[in-house]
Backbone of each chain as ProteinMPNN parsed JSONL, in Angstrom:
{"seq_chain_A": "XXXXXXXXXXXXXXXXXXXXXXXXXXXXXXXXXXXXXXXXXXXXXXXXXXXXXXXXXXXXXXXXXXXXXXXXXXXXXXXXXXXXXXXXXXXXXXXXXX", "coords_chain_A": {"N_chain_A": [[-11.855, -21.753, 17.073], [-10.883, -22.867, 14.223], [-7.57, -23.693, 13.073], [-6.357, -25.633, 11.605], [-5.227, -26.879, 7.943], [-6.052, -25.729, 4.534], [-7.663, -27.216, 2.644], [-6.897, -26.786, -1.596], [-9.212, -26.745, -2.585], [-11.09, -25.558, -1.493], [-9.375, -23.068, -0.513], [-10.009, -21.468, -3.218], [-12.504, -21.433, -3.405], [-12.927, -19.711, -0.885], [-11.147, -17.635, -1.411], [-13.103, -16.427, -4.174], [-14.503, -14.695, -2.469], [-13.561, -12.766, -1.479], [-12.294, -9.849, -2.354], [-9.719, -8.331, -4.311], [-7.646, -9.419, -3.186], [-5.206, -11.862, -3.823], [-2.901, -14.656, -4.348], [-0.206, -15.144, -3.769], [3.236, -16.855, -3.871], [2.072, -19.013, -2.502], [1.08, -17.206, -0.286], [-1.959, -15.516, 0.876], [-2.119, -12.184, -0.587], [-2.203, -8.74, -0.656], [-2.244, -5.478, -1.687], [-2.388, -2.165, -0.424], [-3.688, 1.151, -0.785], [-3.325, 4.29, 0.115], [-4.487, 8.31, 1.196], [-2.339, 9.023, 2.147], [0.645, 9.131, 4.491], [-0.683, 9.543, 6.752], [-3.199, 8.298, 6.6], [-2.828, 5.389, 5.749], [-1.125, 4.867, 7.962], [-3.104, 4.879, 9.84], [-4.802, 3.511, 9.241], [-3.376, 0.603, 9.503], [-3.388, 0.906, 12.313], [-5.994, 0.232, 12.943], [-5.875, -2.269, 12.217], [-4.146, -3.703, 13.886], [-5.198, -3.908, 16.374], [-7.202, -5.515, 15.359], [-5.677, -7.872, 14.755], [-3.94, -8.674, 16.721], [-5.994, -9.176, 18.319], [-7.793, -11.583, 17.6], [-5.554, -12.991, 17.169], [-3.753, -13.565, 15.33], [-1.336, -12.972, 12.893], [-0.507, -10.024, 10.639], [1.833, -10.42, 7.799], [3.484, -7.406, 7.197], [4.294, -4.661, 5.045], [4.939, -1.129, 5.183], [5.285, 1.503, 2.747], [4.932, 4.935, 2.759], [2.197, 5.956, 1.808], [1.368, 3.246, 1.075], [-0.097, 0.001, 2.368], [1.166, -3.408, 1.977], [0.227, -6.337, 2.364], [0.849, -9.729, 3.223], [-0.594, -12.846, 4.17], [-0.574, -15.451, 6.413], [-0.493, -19.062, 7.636], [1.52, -19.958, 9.766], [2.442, -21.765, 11.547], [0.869, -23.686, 10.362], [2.101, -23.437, 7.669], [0.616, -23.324, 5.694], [-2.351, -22.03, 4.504], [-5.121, -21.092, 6.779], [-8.627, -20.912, 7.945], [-8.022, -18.534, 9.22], [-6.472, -16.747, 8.052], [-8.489, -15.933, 6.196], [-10.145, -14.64, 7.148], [-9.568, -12.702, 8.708], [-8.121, -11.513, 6.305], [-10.861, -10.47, 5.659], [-11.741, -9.149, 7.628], [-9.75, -6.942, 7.234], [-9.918, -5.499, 4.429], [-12.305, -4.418, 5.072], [-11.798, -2.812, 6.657], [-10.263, -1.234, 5.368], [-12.352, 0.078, 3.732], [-13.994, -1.39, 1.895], [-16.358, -3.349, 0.618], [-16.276, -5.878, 0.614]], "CA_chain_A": [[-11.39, -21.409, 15.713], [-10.242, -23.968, 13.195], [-6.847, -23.434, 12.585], [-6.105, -26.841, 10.063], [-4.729, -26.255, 6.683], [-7.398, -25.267, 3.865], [-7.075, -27.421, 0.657], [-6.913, -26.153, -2.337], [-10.775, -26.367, -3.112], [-11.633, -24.723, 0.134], [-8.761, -22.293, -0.759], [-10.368, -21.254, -4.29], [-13.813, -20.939, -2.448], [-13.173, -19.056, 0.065], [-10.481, -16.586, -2.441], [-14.318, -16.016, -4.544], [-15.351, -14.305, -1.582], [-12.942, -11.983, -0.947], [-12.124, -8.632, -3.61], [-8.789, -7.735, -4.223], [-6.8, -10.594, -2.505], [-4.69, -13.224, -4.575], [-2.038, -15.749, -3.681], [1.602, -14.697, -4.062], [3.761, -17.504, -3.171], [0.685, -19.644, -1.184], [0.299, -16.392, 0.79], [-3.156, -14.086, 0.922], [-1.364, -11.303, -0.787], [-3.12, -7.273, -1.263], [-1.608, -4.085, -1.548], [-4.063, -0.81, 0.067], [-3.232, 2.403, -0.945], [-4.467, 5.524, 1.091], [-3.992, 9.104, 0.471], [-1.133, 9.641, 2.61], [1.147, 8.272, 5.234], [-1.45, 9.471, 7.883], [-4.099, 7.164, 6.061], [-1.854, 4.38, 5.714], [-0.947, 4.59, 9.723], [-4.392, 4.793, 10.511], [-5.521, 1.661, 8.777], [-2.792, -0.306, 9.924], [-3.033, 0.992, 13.476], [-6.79, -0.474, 13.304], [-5.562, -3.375, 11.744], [-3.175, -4.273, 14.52], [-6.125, -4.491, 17.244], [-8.027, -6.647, 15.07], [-5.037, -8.833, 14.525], [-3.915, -8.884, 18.237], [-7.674, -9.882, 19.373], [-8.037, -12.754, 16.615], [-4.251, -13.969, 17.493], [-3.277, -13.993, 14.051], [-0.632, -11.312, 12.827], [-0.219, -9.893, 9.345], [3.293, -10.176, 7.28], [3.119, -6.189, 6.238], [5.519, -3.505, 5.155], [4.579, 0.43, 5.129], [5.815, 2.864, 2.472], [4.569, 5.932, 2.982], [0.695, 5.587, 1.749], [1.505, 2.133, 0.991], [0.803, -1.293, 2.771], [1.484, -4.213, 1.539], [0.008, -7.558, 3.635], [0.73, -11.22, 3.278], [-1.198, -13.563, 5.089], [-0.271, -17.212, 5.894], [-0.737, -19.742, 8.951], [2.86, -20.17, 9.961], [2.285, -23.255, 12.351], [0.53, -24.711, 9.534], [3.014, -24.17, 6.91], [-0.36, -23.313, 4.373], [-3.103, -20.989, 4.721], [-5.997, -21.401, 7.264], [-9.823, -19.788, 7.762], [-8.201, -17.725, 10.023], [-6.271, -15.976, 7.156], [-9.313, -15.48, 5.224], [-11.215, -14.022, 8.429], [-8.459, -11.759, 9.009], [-8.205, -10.724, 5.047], [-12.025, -9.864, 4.989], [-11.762, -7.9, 8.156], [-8.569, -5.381, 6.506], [-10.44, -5.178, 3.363], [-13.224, -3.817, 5.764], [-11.262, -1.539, 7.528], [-9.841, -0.149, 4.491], [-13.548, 0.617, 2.995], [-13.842, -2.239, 0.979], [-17.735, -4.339, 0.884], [-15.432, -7.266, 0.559]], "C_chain_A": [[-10.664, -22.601, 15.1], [-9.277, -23.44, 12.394], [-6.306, -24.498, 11.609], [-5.672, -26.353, 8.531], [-6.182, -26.494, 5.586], [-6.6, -25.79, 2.49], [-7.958, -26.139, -0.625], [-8.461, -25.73, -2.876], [-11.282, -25.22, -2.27], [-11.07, -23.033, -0.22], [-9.596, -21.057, -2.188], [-11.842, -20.444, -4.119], [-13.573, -20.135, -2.063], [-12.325, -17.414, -1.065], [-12.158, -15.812, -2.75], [-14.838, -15.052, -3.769], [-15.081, -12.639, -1.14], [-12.199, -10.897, -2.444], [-10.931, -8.096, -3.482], [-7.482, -8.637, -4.027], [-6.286, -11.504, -3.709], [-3.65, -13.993, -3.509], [-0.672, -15.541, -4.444], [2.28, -15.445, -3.196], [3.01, -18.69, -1.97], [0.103, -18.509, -0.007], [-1.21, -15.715, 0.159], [-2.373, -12.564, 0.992], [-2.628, -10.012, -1.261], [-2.371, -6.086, -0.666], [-2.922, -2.554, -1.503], [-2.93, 0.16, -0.349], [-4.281, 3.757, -0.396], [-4.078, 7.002, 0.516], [-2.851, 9.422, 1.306], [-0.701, 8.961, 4.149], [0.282, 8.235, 6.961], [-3.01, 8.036, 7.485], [-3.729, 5.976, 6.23], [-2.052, 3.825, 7.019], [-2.377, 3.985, 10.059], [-5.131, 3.691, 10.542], [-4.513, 0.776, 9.717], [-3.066, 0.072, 12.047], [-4.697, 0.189, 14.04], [-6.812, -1.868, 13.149], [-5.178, -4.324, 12.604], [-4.178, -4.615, 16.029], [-6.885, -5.356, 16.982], [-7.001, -8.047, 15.106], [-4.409, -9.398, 16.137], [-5.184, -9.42, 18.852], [-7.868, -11.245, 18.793], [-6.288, -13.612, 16.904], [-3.672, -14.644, 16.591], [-2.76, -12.94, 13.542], [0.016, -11.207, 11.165], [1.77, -9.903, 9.251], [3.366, -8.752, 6.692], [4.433, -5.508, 6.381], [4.132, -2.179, 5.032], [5.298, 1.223, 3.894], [5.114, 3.869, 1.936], [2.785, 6.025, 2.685], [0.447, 4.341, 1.399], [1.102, 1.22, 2.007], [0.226, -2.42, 1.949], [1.045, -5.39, 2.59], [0.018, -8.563, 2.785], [0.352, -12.18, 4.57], [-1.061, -14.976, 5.17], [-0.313, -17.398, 7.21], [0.874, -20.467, 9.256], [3.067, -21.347, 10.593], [2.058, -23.973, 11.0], [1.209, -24.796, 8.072], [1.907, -23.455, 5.228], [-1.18, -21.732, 4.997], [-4.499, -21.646, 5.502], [-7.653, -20.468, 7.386], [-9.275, -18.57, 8.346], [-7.112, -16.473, 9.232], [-7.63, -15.272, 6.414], [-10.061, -14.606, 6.072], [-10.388, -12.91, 8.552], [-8.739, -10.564, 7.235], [-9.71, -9.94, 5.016], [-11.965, -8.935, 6.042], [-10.845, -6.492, 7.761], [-9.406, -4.513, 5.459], [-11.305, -4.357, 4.059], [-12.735, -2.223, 6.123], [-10.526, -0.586, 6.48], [-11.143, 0.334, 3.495], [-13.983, -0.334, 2.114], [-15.633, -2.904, 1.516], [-17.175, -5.666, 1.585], [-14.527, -7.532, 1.752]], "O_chain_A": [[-9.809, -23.191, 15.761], [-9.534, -22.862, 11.338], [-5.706, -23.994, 10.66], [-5.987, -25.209, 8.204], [-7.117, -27.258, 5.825], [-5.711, -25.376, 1.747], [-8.856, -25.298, -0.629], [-8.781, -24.676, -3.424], [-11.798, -24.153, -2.602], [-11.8, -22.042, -0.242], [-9.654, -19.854, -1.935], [-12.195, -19.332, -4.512], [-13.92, -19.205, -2.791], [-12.954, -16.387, -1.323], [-12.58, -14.926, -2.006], [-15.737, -14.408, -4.311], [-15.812, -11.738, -0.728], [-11.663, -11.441, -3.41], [-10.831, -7.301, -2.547], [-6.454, -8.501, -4.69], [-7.122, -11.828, -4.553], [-3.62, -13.935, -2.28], [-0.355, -15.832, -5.598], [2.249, -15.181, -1.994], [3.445, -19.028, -0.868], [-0.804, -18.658, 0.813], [-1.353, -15.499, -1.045], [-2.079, -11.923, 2.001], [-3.625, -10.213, -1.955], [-2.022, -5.851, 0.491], [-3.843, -2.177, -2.228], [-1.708, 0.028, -0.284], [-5.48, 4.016, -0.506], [-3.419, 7.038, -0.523], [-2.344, 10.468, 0.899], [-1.526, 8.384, 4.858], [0.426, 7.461, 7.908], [-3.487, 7.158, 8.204], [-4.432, 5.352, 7.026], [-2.724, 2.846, 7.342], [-2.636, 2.848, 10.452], [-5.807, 3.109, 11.389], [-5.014, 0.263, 10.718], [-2.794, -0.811, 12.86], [-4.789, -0.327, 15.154], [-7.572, -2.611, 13.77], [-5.525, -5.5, 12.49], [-3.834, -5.57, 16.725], [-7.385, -6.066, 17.855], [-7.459, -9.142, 15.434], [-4.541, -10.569, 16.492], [-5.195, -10.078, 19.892], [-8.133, -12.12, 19.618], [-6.137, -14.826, 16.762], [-3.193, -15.776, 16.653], [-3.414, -11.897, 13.575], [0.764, -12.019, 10.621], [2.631, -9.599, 10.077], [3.306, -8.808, 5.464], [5.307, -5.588, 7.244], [2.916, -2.286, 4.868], [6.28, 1.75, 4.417], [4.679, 3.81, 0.786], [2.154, 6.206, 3.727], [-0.755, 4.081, 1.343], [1.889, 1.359, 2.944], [-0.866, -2.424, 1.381], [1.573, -5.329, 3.7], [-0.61, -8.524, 1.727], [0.907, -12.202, 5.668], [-1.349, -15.707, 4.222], [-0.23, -16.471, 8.015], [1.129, -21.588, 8.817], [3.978, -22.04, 10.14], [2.9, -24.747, 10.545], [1.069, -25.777, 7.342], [2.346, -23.22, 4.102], [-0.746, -20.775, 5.639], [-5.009, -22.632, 4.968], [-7.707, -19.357, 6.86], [-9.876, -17.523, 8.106], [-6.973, -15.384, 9.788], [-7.633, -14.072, 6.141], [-10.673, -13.717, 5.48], [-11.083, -11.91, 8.374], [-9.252, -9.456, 7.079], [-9.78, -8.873, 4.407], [-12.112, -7.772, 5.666], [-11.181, -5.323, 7.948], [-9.585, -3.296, 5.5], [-11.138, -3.207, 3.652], [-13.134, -1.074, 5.933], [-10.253, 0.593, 6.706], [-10.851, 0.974, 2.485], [-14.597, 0.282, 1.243], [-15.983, -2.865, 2.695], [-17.474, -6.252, 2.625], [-13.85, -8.559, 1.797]]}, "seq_chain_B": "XXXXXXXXXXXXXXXXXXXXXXXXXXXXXXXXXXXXXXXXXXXXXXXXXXXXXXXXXXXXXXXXXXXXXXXXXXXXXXXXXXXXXXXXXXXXXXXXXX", "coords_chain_B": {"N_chain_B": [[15.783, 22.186, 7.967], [18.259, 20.287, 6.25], [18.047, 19.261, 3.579], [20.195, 18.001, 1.64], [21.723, 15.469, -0.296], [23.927, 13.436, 1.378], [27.859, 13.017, 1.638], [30.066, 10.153, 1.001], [32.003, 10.578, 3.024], [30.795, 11.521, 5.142], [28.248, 9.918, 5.837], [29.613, 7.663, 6.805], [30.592, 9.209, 9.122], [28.248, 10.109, 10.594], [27.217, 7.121, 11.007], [29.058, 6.214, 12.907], [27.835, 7.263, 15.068], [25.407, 5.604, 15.74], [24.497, 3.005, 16.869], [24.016, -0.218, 15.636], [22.388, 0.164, 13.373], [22.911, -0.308, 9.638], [24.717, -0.012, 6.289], [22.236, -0.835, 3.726], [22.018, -2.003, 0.53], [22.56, 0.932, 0.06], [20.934, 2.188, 1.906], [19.763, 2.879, 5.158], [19.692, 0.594, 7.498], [17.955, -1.049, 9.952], [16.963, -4.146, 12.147], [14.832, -4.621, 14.602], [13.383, -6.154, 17.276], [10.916, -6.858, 19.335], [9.159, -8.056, 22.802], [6.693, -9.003, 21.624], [3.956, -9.129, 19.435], [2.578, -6.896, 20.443], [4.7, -5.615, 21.655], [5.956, -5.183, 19.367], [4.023, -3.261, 17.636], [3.611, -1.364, 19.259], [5.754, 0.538, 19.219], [6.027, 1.001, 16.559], [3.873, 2.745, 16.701], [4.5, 4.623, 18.066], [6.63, 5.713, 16.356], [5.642, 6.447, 14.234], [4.235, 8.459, 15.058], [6.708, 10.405, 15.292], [7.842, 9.769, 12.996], [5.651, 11.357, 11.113], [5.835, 13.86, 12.105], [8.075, 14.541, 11.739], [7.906, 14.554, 8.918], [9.257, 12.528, 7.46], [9.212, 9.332, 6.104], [9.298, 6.071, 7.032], [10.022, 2.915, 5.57], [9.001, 0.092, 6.068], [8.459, -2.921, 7.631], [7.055, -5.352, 9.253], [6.657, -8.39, 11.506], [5.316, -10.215, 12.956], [6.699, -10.288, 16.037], [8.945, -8.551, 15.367], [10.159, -5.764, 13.364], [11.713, -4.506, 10.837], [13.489, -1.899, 9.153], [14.186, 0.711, 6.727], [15.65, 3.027, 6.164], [15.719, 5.996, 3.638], [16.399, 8.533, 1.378], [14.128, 9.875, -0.406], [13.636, 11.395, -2.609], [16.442, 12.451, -2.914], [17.385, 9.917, -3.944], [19.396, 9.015, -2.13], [20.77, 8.962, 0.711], [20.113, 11.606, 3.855], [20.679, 13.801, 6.159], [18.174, 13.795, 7.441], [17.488, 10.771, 7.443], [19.375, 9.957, 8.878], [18.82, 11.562, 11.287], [16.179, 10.581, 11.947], [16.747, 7.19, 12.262], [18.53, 7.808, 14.757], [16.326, 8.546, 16.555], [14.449, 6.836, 16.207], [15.831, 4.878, 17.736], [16.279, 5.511, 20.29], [13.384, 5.072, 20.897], [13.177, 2.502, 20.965], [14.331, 1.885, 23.5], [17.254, 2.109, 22.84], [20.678, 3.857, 23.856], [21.512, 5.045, 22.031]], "CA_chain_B": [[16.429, 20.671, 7.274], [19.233, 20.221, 5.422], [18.186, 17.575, 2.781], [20.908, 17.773, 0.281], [22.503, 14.21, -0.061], [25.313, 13.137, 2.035], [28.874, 12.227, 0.926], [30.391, 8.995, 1.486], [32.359, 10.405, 4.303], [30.117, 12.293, 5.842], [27.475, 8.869, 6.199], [30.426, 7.144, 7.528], [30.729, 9.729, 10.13], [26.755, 9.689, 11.252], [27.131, 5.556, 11.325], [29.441, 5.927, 13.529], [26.969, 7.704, 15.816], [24.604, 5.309, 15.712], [23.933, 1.952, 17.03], [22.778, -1.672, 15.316], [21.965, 0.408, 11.938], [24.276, -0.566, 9.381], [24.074, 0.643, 5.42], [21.918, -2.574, 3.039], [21.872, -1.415, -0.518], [22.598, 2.28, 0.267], [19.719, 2.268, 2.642], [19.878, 2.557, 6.805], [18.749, -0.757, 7.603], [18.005, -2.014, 10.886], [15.804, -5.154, 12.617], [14.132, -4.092, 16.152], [12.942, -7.548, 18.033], [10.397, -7.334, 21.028], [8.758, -9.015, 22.888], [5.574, -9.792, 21.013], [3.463, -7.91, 18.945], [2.266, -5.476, 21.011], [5.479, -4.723, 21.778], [6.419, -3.917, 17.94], [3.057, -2.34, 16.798], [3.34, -0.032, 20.244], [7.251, 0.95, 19.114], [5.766, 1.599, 15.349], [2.692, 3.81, 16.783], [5.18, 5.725, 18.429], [7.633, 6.107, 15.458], [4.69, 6.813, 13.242], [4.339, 9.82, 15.106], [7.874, 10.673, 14.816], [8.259, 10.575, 11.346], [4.808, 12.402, 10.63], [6.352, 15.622, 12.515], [9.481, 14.838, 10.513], [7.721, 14.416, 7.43], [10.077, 11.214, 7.017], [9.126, 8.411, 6.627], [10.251, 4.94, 7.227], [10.255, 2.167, 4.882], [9.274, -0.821, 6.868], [7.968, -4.353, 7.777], [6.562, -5.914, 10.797], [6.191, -9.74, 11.248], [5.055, -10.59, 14.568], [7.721, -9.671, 17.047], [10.336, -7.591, 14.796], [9.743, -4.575, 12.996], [12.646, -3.965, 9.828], [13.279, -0.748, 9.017], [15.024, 1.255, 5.843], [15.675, 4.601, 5.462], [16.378, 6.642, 2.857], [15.654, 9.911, 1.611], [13.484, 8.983, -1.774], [14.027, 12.945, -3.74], [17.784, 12.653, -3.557], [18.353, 9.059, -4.531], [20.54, 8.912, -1.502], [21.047, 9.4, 1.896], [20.302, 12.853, 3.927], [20.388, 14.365, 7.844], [16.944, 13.299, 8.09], [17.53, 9.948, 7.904], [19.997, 9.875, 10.355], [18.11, 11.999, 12.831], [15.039, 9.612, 12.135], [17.392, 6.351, 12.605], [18.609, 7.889, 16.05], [14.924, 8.682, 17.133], [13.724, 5.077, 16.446], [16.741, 3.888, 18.233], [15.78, 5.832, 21.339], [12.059, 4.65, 20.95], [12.927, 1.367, 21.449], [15.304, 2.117, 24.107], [18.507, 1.923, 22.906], [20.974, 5.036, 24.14], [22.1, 5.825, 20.678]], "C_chain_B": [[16.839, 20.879, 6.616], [19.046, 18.847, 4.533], [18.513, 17.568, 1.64], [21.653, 16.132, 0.84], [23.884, 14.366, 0.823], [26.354, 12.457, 1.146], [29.26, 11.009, 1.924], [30.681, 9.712, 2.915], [31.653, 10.915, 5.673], [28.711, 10.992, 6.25], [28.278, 7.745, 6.864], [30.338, 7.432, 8.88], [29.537, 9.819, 11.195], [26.696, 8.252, 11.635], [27.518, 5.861, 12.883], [29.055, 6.062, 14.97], [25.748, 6.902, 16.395], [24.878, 3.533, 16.311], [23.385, 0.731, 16.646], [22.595, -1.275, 13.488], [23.551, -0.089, 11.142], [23.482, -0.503, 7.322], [23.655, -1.138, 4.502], [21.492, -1.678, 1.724], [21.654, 0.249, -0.601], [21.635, 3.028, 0.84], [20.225, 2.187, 3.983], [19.324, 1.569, 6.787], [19.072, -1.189, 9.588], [16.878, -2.681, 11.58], [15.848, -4.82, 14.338], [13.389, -5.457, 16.449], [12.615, -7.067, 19.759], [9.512, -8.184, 21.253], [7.728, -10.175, 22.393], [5.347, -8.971, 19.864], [2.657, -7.039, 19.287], [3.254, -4.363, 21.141], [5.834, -3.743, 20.59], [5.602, -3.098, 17.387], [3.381, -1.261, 18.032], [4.71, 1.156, 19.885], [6.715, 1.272, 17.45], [4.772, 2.699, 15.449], [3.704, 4.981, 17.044], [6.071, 6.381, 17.249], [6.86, 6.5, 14.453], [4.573, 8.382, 13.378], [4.978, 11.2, 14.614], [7.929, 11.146, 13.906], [7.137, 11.331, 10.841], [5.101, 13.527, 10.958], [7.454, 15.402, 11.898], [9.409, 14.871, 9.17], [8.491, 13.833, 6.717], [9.45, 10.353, 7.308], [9.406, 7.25, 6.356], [9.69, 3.596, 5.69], [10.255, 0.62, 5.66], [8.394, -2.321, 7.366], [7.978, -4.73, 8.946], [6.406, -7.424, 10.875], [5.835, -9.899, 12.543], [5.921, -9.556, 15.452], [8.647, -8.322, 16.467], [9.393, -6.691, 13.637], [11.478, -4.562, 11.986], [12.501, -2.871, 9.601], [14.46, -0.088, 8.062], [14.683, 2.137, 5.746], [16.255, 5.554, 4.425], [15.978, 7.775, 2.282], [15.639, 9.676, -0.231], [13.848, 10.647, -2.792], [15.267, 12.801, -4.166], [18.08, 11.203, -3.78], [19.014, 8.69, -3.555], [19.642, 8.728, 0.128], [21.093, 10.855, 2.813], [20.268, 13.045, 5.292], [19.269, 13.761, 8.214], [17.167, 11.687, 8.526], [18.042, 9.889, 8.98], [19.475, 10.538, 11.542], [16.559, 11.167, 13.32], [15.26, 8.238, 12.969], [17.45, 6.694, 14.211], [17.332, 8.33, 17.068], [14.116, 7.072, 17.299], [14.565, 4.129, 17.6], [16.738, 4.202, 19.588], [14.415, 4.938, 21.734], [12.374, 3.465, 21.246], [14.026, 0.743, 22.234], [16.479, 1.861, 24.204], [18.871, 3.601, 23.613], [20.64, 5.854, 23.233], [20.864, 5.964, 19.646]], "O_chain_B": [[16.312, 21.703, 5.869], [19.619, 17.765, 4.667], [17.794, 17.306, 0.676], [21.98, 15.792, 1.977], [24.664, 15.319, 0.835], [26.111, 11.654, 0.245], [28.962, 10.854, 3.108], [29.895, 9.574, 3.852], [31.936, 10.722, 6.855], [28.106, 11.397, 7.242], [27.64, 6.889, 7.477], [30.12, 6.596, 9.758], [29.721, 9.656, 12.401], [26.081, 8.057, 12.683], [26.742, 5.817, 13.837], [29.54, 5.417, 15.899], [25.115, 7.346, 17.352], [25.851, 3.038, 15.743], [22.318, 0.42, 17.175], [22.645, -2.097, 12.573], [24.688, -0.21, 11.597], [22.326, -0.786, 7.007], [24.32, -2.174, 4.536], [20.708, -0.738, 1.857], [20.725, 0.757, -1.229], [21.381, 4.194, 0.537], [21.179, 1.421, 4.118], [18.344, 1.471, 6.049], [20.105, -1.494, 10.184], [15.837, -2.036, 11.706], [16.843, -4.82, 15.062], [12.66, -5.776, 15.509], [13.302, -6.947, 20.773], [9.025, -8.957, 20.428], [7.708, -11.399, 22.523], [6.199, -8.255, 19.338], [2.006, -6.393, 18.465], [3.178, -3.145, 20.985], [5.973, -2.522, 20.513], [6.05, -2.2, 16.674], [3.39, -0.105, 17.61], [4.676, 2.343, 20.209], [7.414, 2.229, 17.118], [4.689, 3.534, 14.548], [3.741, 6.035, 16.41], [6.189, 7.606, 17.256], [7.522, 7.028, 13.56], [4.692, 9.262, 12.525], [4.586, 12.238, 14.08], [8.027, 12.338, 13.614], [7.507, 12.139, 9.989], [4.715, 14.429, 10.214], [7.877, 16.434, 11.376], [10.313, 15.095, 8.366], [8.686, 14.177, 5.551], [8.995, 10.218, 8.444], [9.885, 7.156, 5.226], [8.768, 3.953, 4.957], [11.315, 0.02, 5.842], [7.213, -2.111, 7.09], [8.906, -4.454, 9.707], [5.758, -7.735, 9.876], [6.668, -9.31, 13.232], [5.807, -8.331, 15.506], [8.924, -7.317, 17.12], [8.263, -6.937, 13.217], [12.457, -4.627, 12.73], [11.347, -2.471, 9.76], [15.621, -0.246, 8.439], [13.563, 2.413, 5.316], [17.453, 5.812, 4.541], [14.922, 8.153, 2.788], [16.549, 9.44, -1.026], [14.482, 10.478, -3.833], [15.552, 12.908, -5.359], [19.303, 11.074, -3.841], [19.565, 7.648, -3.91], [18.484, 8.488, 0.471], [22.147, 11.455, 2.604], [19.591, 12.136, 5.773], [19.259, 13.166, 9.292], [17.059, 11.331, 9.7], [17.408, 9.78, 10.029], [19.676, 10.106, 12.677], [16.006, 11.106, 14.418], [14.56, 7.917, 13.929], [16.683, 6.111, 14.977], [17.495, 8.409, 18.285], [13.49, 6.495, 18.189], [14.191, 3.097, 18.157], [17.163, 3.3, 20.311], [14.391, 4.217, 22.732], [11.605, 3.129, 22.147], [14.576, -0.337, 22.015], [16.992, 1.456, 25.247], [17.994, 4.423, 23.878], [19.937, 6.864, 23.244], [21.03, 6.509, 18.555]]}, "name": "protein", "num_of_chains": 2, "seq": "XXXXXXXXXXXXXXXXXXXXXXXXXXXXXXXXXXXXXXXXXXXXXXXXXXXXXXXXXXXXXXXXXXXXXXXXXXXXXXXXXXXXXXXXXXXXXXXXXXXXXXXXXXXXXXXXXXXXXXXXXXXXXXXXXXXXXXXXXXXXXXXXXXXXXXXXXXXXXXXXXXXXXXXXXXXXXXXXXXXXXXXXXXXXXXXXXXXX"}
């Protein structure tokens, strides 16, 4: 996996790709909404095996059908593929094409 | 359940019961640090539970290792029993006494 920092072109690219996602603060910022705090859980609780296997761990809060994820490469200070790999799998797991 | 708001002295008197929590803008607030993130997603699965049979629920953020956590009881504006019996349930879960 190519963890390296992702200029801004790369960055812009790869954004195009992905539905929902922006950049709040240089992070990979998106807010899911479910119908209820069992929805919510549920996503995040699939979330947290994808992010544990890939070895890359979301910045998220919970409230109540709410979450909230920011995504950033903390070693690197920027954002790497392995944010964007990460973002397209959530989007997935929350029903999303994207 | 008793979820009329609490008075000052009476959220004084629950603190004092409690462990690590301590009040952050009229909110329970407290930061849980283990070892990784298995440890904190396995200590949020469990508390997920929790508050779904309490039909409370938490207010909270995960970054890797640590898990934040605010409670408050969102109808009254305030502070109510639940929280505090939620607070001392999380604080078990991630084996404190209190």
């Amino acid at each position: 996996m190519n963890v390296r920092g992702l200029s801004t072109t790369e960055i812009e690219a790869q954004l195009a790709t992905l539905r929902g996602w922006r950049l709040v603060d240089g992070k990979l910022h998106r807010e899911f909404t479910f119908a209820d705090f069992v929805g919510a859980f549920g996503f995040m609780a699939q979330a947290a095996l994808v992010a544990e296997k890939l070895q890359h761990h979301p910045d998220w809060r919970n409230v109540w059908n709410r979450v909230t994820v920011d995504l950033w490469t903390h070693d690197l200070g920027g954002l790497s593929a392995k944010d964007f790999q990460l973002a397209a799998r959530l989007s997935q797991l929350a029903g999303d094409s994207a």
